[in-house]
PyMOL commands that place a pseudoatom at each C-alpha (Angstrom):
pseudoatom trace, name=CA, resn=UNK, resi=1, chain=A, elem=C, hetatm=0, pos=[0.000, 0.000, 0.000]
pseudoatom trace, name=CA, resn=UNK, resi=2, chain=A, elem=C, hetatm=0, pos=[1.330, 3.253, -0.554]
pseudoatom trace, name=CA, resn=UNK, resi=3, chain=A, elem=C, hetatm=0, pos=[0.705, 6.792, 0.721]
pseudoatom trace, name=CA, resn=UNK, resi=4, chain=A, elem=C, hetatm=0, pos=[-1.025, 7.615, -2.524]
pseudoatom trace, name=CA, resn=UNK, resi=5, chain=A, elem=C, hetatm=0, pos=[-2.746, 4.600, -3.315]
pseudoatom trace, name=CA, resn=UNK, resi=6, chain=A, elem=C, hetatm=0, pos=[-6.482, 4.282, -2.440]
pseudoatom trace, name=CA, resn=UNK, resi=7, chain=A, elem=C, hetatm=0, pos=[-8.015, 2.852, 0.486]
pseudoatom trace, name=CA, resn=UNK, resi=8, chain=A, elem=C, hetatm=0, pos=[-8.607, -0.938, 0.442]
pseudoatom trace, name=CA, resn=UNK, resi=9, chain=A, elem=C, hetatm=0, pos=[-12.464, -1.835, -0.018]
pseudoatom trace, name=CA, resn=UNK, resi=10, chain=A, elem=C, hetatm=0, pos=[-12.712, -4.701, 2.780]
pseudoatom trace, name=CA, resn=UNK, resi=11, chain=A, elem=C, hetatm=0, pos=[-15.602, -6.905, 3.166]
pseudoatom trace, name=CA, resn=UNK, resi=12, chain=A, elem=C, hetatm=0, pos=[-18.726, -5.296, 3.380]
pseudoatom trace, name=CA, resn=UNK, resi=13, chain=A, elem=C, hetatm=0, pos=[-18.064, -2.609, 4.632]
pseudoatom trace, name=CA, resn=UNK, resi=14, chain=A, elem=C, hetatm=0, pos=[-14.704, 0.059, 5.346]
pseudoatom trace, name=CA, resn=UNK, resi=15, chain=A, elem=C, hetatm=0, pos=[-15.364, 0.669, 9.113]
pseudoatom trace, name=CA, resn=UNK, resi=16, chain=A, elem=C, hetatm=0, pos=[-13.539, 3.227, 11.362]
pseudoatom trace, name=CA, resn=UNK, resi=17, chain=A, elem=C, hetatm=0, pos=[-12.096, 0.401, 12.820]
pseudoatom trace, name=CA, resn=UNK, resi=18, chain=A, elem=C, hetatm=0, pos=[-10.527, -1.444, 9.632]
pseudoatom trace, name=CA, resn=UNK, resi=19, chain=A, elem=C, hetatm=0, pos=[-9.283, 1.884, 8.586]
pseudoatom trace, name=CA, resn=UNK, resi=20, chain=A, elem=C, hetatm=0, pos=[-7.533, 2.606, 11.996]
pseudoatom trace, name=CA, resn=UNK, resi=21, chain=A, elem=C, hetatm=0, pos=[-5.550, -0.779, 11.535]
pseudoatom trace, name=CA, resn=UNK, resi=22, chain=A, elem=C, hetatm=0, pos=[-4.627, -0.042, 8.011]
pseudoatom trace, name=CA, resn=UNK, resi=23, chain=A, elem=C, hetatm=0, pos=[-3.181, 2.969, 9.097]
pseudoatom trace, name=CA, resn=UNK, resi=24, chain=A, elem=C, hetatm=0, pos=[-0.891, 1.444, 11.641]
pseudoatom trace, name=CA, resn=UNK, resi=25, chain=A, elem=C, hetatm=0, pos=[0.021, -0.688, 8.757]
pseudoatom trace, name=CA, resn=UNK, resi=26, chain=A, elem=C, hetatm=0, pos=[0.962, 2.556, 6.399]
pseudoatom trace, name=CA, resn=UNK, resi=27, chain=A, elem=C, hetatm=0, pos=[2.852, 3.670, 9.359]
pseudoatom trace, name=CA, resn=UNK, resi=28, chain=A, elem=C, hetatm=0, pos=[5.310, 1.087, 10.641]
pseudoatom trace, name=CA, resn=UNK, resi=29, chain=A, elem=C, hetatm=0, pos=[8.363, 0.003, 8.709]
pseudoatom trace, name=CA, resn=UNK, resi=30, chain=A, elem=C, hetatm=0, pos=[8.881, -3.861, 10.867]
pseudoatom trace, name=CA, resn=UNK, resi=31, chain=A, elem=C, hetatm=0, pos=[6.612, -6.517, 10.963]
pseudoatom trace, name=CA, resn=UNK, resi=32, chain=A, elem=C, hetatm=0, pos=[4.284, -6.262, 13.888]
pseudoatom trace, name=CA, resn=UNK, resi=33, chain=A, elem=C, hetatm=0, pos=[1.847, -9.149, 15.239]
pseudoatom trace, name=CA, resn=UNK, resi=34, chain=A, elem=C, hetatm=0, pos=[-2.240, -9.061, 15.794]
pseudoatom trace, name=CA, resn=UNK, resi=35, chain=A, elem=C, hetatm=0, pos=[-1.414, -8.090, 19.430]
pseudoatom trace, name=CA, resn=UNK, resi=36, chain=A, elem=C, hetatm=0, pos=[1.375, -5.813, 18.454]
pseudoatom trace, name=CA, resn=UNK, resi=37, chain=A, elem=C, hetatm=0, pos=[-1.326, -3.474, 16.633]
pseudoatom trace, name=CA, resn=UNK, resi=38, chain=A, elem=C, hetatm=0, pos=[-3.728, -4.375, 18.929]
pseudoatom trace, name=CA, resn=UNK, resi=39, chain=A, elem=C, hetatm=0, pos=[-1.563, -2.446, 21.150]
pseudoatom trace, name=CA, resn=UNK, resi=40, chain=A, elem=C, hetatm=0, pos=[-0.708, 0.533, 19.491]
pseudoatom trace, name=CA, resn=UNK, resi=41, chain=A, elem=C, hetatm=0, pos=[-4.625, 0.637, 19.100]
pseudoatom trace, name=CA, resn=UNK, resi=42, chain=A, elem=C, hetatm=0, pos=[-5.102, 0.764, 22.211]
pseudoatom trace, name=CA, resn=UNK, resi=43, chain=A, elem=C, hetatm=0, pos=[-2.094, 2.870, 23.348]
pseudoatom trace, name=CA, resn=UNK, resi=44, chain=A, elem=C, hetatm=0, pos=[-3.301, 5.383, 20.638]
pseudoatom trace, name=CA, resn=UNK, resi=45, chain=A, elem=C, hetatm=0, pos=[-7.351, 5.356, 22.337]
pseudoatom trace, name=CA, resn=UNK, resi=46, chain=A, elem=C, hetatm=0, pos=[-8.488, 3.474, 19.635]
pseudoatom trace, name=CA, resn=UNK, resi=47, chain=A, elem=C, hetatm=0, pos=[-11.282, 1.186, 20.448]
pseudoatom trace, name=CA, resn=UNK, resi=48, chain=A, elem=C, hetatm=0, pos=[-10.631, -2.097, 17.637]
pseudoatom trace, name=CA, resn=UNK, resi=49, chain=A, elem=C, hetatm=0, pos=[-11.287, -5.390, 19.130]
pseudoatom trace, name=CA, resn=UNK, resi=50, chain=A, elem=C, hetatm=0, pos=[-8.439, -8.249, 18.875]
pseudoatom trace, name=CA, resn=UNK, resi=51, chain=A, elem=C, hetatm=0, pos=[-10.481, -10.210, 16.555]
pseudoatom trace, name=CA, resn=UNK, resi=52, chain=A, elem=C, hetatm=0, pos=[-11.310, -7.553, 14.194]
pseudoatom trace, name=CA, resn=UNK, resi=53, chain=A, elem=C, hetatm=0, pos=[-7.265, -7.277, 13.810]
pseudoatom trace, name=CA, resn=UNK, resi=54, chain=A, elem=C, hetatm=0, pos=[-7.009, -10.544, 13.018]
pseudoatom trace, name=CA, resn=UNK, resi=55, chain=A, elem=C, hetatm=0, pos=[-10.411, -10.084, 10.375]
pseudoatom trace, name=CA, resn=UNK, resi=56, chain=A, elem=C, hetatm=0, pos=[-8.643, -7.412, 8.600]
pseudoatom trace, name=CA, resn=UNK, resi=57, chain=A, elem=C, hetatm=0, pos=[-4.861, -8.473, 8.623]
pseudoatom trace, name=CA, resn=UNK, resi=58, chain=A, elem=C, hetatm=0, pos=[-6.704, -11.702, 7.309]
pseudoatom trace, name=CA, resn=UNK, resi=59, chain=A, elem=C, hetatm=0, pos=[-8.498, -10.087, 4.389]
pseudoatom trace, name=CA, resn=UNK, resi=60, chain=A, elem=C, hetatm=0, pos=[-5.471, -7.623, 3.524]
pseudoatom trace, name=CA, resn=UNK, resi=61, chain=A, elem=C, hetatm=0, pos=[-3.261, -10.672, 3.262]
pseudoatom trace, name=CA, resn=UNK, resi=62, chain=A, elem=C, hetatm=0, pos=[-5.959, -11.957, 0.725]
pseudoatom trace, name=CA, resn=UNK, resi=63, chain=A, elem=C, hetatm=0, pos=[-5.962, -8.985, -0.885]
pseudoatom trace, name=CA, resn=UNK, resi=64, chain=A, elem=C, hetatm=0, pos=[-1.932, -8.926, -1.392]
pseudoatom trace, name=CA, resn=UNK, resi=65, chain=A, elem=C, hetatm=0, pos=[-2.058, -5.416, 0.328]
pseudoatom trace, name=CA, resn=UNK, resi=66, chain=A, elem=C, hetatm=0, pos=[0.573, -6.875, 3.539]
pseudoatom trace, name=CA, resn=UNK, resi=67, chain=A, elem=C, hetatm=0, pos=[3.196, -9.079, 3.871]
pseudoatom trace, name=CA, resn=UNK, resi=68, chain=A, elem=C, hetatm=0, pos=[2.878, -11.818, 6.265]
pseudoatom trace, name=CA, resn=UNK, resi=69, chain=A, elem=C, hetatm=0, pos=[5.672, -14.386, 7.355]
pseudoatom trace, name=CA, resn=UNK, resi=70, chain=A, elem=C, hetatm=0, pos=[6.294, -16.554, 10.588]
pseudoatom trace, name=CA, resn=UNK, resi=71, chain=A, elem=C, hetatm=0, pos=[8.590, -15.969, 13.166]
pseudoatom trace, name=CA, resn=UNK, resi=72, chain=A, elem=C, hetatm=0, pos=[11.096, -18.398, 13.964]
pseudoatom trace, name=CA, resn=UNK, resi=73, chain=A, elem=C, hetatm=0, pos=[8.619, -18.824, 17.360]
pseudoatom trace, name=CA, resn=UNK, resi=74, chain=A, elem=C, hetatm=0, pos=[5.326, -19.813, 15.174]
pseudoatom trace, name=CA, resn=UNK, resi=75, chain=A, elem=C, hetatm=0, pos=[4.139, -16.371, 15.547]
pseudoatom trace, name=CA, resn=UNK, resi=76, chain=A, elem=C, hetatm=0, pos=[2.354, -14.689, 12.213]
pseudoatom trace, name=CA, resn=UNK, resi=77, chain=A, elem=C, hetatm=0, pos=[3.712, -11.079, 12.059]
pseudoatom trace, name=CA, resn=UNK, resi=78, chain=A, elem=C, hetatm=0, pos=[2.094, -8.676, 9.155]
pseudoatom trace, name=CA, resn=UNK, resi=79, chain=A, elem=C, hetatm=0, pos=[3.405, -5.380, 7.721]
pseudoatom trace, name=CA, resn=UNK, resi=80, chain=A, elem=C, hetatm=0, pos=[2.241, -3.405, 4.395]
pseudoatom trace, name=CA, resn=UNK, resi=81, chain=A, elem=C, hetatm=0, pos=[3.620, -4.182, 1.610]
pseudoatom trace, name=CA, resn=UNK, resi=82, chain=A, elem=C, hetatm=0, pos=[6.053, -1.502, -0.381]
pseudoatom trace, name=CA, resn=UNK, resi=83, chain=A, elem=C, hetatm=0, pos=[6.122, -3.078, -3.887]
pseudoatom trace, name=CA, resn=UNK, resi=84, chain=A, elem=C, hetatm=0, pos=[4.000, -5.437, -5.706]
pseudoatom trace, name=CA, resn=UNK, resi=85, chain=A, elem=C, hetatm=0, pos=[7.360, -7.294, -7.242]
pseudoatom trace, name=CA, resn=UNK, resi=86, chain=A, elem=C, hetatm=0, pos=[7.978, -10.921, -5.713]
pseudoatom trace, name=CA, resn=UNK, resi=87, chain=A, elem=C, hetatm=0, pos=[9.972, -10.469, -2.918]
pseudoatom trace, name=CA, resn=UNK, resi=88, chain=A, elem=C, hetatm=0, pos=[11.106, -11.755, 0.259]
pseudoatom trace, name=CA, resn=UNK, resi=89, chain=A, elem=C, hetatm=0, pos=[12.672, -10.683, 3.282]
pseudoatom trace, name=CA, resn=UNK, resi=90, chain=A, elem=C, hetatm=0, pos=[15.704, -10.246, 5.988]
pseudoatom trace, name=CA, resn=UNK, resi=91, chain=A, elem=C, hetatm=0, pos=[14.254, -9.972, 9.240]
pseudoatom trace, name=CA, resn=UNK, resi=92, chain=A, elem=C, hetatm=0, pos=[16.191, -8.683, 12.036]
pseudoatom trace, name=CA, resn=UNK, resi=93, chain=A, elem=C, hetatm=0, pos=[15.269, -11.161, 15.507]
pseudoatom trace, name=CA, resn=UNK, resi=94, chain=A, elem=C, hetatm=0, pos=[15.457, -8.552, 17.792]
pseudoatom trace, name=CA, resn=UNK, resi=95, chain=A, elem=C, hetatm=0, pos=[14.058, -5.022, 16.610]
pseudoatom trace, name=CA, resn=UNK, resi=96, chain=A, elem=C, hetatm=0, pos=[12.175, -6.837, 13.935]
pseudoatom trace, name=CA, resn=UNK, resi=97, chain=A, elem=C, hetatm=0, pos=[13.658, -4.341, 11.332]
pseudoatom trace, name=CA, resn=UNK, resi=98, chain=A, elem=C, hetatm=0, pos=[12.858, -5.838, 7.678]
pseudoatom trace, name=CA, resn=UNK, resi=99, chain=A, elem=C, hetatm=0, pos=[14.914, -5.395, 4.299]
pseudoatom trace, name=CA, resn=UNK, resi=100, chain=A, elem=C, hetatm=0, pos=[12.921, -6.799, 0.960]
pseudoatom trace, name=CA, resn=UNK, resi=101, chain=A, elem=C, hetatm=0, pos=[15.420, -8.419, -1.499]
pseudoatom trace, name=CA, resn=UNK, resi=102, chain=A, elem=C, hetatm=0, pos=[14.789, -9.393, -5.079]
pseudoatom trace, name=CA, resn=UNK, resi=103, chain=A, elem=C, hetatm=0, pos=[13.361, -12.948, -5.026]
pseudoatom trace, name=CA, resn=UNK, resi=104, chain=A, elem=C, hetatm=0, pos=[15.127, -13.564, -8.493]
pseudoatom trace, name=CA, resn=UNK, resi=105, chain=A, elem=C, hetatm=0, pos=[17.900, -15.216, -7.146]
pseudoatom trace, name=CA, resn=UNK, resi=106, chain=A, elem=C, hetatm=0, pos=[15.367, -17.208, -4.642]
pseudoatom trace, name=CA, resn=UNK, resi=107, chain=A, elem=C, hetatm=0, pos=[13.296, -18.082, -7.399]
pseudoatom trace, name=CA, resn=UNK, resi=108, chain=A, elem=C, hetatm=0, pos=[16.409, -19.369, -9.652]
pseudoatom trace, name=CA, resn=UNK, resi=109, chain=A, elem=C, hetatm=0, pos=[17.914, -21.273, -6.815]
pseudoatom trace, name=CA, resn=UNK, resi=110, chain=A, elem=C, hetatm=0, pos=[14.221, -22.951, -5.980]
pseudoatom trace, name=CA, resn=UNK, resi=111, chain=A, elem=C, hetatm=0, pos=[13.918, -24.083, -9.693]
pseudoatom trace, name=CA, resn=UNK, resi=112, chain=A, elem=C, hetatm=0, pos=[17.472, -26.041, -9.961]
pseudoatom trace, name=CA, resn=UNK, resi=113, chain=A, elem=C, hetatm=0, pos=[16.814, -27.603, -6.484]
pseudoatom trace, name=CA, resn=UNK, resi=114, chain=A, elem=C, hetatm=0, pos=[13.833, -28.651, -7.815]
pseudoatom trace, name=CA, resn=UNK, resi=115, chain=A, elem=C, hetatm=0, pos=[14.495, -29.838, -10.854]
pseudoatom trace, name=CA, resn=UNK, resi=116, chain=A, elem=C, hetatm=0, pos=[17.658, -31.530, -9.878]
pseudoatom trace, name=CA, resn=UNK, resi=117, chain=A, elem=C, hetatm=0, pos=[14.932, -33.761, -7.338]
pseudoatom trace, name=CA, resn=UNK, resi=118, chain=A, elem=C, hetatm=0, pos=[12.315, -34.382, -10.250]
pseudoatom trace, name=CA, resn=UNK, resi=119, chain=A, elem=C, hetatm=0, pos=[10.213, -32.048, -7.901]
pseudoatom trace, name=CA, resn=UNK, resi=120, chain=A, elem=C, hetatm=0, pos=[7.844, -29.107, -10.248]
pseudoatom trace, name=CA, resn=UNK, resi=121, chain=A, elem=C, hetatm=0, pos=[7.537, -26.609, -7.824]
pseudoatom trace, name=CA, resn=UNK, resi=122, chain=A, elem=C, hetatm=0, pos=[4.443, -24.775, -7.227]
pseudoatom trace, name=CA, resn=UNK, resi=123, chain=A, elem=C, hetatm=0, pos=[5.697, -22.636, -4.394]
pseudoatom trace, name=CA, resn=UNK, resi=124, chain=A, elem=C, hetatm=0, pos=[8.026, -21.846, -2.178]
pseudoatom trace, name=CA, resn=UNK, resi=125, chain=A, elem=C, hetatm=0, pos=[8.788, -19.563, 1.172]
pseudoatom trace, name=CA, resn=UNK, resi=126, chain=A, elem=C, hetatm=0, pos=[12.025, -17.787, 1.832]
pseudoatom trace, name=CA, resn=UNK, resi=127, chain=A, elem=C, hetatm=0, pos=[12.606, -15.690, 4.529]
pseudoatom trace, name=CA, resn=UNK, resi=128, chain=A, elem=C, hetatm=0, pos=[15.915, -14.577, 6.400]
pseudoatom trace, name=CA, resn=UNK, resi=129, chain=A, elem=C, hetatm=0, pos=[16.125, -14.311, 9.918]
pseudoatom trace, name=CA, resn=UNK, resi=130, chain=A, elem=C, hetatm=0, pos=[19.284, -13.052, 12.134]
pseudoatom trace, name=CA, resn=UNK, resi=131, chain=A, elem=C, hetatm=0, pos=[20.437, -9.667, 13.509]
pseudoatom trace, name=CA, resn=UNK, resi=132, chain=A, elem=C, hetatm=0, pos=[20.802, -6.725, 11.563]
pseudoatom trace, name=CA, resn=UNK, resi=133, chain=A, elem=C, hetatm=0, pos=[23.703, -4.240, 11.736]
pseudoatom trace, name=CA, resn=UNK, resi=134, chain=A, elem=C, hetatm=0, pos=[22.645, -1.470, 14.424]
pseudoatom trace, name=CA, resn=UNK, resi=135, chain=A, elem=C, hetatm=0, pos=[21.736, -5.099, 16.509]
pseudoatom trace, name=CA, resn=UNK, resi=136, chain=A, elem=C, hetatm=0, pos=[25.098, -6.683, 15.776]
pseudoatom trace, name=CA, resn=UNK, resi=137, chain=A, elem=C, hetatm=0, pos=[27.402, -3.770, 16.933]
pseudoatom trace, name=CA, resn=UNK, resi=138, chain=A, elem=C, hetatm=0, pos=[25.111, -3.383, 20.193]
pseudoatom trace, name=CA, resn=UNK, resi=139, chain=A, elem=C, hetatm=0, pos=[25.946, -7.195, 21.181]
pseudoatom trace, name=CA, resn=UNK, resi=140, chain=A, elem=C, hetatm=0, pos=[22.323, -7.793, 21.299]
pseudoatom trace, name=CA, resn=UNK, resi=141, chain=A, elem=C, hetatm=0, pos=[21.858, -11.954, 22.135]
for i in range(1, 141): cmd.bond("trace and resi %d" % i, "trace and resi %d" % (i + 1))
show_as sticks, trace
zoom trace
């Protein structure tokens, strides 16, 4: 989604409340959890139940409007989406800090693994988790 773009048409209806999570959305630059904006909701006075968090970060995600991936814990974290190329992502473990990279090479290296097992792939997930630079120098565990 970006600033420019046009709201999202969710559902049935665009309520106060599915607006007021996109918006956290436009606004953060990490992934973020269901409770994580939840939070910030909250923390902000904004009255958006838990569930219709996960209603809306589940219809974005069907919409290809956010980027979702799981955390090396299990956890499903969401954040918008800056480009509409293929992509995937380096995830920093402990400020959650995200770089998109070029899934070219992904895609290129999925193919020949593939192929080489007389697999035809239909899909594929590739994330990259471990600490990023500002993370590394603090001697963050």
């Amino acid at each position: 989604m970006t600033p420019t773009a046009p709201k999202p048409r969710i559902g049935q209806r665009n309520t106060r409340q599915r607006a007021a999570v996109i918006e956290i959305l436009e606004g953060q630059t990490t992934f973020a959890s269901a409770q994580d904006i939840h939070a910030r909701l909250t923390r902000e006075g904004k009255k958006v139940g838990l569930t219709t968090v996960y209603r809306t970060l589940q219809e974005l995600n069907e919409l290809g409007m956010i980027d979702t991936l799981q955390d090396d814990g299990g956890e499903m974290l969401y954040r918008s989406c800056s480009t509409d190329d293929h992509h995937h992502h380096l995830v920093c473990t402990n400020c959650r800090r995200t770089v998109e990279i070029d899934g070219g090479p992904v895609e290129e290296w999925a193919d020949e693994i593939a192929s080489r097992y007389g697999f035809t792939r239909t899909g594929h997930t590739a994330e990259i988790f471990g600490l990023c630079a500002d993370c590394s120098a603090s001697g963050t565990p």
